[in-house]
C-alpha positions in Angstrom: 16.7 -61.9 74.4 13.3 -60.8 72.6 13.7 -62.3 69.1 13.2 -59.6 67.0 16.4 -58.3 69.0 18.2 -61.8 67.9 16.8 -61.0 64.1 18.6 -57.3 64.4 22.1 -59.1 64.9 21.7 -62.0 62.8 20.8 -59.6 60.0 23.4 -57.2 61.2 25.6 -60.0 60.7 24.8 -60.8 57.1 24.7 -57.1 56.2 28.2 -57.3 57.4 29.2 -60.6 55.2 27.6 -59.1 52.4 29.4 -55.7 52.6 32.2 -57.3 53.0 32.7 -59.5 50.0 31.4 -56.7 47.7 34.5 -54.4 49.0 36.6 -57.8 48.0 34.8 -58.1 44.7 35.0 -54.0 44.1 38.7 -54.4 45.1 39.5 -57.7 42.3 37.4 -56.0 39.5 35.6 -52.8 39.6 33.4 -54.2 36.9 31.9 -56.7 38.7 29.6 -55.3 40.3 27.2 -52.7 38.1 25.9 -49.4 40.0 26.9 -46.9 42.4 29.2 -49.4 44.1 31.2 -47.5 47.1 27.3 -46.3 48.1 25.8 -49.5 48.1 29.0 -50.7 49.9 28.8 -48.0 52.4 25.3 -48.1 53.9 25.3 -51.9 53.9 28.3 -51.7 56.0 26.7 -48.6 58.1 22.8 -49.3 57.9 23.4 -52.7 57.6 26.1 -54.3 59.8 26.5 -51.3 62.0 22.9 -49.3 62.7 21.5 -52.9 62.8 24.1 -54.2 65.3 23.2 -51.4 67.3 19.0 -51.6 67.4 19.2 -55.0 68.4 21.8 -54.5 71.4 20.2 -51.5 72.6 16.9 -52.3 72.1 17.9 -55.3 74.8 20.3 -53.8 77.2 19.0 -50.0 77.6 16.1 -51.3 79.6 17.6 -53.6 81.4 19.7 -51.2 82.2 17.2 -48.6 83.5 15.2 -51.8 84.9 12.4 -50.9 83.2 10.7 -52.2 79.8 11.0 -51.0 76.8 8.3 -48.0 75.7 6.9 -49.9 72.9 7.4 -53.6 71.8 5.4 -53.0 68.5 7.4 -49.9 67.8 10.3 -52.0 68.0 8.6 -54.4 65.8 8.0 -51.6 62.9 11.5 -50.4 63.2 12.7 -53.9 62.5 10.3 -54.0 59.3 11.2 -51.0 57.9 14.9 -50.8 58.7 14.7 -54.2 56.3 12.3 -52.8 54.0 14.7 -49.8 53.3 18.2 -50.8 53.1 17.7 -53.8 49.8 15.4 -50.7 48.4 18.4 -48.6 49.0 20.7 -51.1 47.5 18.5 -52.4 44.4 18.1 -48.7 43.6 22.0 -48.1 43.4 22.5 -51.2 41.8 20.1 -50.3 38.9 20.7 -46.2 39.0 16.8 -45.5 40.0 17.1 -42.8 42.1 13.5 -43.2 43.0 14.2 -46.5 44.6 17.2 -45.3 46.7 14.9 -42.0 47.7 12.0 -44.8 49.1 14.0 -46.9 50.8 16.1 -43.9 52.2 12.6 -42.7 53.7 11.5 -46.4 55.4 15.4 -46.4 56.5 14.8 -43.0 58.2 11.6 -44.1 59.3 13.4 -46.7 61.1 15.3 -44.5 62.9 12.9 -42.3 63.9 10.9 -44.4 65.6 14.1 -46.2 67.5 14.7 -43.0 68.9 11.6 -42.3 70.1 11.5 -45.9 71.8 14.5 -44.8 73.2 13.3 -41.7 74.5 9.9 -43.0 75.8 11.3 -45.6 77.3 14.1 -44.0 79.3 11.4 -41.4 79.9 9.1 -43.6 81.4 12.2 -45.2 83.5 12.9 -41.9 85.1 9.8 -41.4 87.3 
């Protein structure tokens, strides 16, 4: 497994831990923890544990898959930066109620997306001929 595909999970798994003890925490005390809370839980348990669980799996098994490679190694690469860019922007943002933070790491979030979809496209594209 490519390692940047080993990062995605490990990450995803410590987006995971994290979103869980804050629902624990939110859960013992709702005062706690200072922000948007149920946000910030949310899309670290979504963007974090979830959407990052699923770029490093398929970005390994879809071309394998096919039998082909994947489109774009570096696009890969980029989605991994800015998937990880985005989400503590996100989170530091509702933490400290500046929406301008959450609106900047919303767009490297997206931007993450966008491009793994694309890979995804290109490469199953490329597969097909």
């Amino acid at each position: 497994m490519h390692k940047r595909n080993r990062l995605f999970v490990a990450i995803a798994l410590l987006y995971g831990l994290l979103g869980g003890l804050i629902g624990i925490l939110r859960l013992l005390d709702p005062s706690l923890i200072p922000g948007n809370v149920p946000r910030l839980h949310g899309h670290i348990m979504l963007l974090g544990f979830v959407l990052m669980m699923v770029y490093g799996i398929a970005l390994h098994v879809l071309p394998r898959f096919g039998g082909f490679p994947l489109y774009s190694e570096t696009m890969a690469d980029w989605q991994l930066y800015l998937a990880n860019a985005g989400l503590p922007l996100m989170v530091a943002g509702w933490l400290t109620w500046r929406d301008m933070l959450v609106m900047t790491g919303g767009v490297l979030s997206y931007g993450a997306i966008l491009l793994f979809g694309l890979n995804m496209v290109l490469t199953v594209r490329a597969g097909s001929r």
